[in-house]
Phi, psi and omega in degrees: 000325178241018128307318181296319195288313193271339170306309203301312187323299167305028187075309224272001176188156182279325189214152189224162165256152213144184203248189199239352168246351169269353171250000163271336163280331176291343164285273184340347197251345169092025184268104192237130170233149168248131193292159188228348187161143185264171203223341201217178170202143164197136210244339162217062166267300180280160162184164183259135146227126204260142179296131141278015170256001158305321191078078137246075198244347164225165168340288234271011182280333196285343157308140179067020182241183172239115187285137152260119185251155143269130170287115164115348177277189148312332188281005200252355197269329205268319165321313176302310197282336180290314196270340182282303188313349204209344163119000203279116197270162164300327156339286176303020187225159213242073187295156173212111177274139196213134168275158196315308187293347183286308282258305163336286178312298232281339189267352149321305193256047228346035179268351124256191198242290189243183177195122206239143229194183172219186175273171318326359206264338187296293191294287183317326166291341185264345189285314180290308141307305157074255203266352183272018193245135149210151216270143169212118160258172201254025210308308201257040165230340200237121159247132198250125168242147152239146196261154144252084173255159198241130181287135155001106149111339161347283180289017177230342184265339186217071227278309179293326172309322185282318155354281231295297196292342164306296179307332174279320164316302168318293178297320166287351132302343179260318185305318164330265180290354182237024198185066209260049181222290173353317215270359171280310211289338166317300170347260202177142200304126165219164181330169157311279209320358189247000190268001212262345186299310206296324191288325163320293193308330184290322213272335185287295244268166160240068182320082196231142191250112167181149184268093171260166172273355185278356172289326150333295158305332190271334178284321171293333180252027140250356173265349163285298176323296178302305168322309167284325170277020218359059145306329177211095186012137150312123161193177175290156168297133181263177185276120177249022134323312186278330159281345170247129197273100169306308185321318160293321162287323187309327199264021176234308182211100200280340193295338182299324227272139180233350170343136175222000000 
């Protein structure tokens, strides 16, 4: 996602799928994309999972150790809220950035102790490992959205094009849900041995294409967050309100839109 998120910032494309937090840092960076709709939810897509040979056997073991993260994601928004939930300050713990794919190798070669990630990356990591691992979520702190954003100006230079991808969007949420076997095998053809992940991965998400205001608040309280851990220059919080473009889900499906 957020590989996707920095193509479109970068020209390279009109719209990305991502999470909700590379795109409150990309504000925070004066970086402006506009959300067009959140598309997916889920409460266990993150988790910390930690080496027991490490001596990591509860939440609150992960002080003083060193976590591999990605900086700047959900995955580092949803750590933070991990280590508050269990008593742990962010000081006492060693971040080490890391992309989803280092992660294996780094907890392989002891260079970190645990590492917090998401899916598919959780399940290839609880396989490989398997019993030296141990997994800890967050379901009743942390809800995760993936967006559909659109570079700054989209939805107003090309209104019907975004229509278009809403309304597809739309037909793949009734495809989900009332046809959930149809709609694995559309993805896309994939090994046996990938399939039990993808058949999991679908099962975590709640697919619904609509604009809430709790996405809003949660954008706002991760920019408090970068802000207060100085993740991101001093500055006013920004309005992100003005990031989200209504207007195309209002004129496809206004009942989705819950804004205020």
């Amino acid at each position: 996602g957020k590989l996707a998120l920095d193509a479109l910032l970068e020209g390279r494309a009109d719209l990305a799928a991502c999470a909700e937090t590379p795109v409150v840092f990309a504000e925070l960076r004066g970086q402006h994309a506009s959300v067009l709709a959140s598309i997916a939810s889920g409460t266990r897509n993150q988790a910390v999972l930690a080496l027991k040979q490490a001596g990591i056997s509860a939440p609150a073991d992960v002080k003083g150790r060193r976590i591999g993260v990605t900086l700047g994601t959900t995955g580092d928004f949803f750590l933070d809220t991990f280590l508050l939930r269990h008593g742990v300050d962010r000081r006492d713990v060693r971040f080490v950035d890391l992309r989803p794919d280092q992660m294996a190798d780094a907890l392989a070669r002891g260079a970190v102790d645990a590492v917090a990630t998401w899916v598919p990356v959780t399940f290839a990591l609880q396989a490989r490992f398997g019993e030296r691992l141990q997994t800890f979520y967050a379901e009743d702190l942390h809800a995760e959205d993936a967006l559909l954003v659109g570079r700054r100006g989209f939805a107003e230079q090309r209104p019907e094009a975004a229509r278009k991808v809403l309304r597809a969007l739309l037909k793949a949420e009734a495809l989900v849900r009332d046809h959930p076997e149809e709609a694995r095998r559309s993805v896309a053809p994939v090994p046996d041995e990938e399939a039990g992940f993808l058949d999991a991965s679908l099962g975590l998400f709640e697919f619904q294409v609509r604009l809430d205001q709790s996405l809003l608040v949660l954008m706002e309280e991760e920019a408090r967050w970068a802000l207060r851990s100085g993740l991101a220059p001093a500055q006013p919080a920004p309005d992100f309100l003005a990031a989200i473009a209504m207007v195309p889900l209002l004129s496809v499906r206004p009942d989705r839109v819950g804004l205020r």
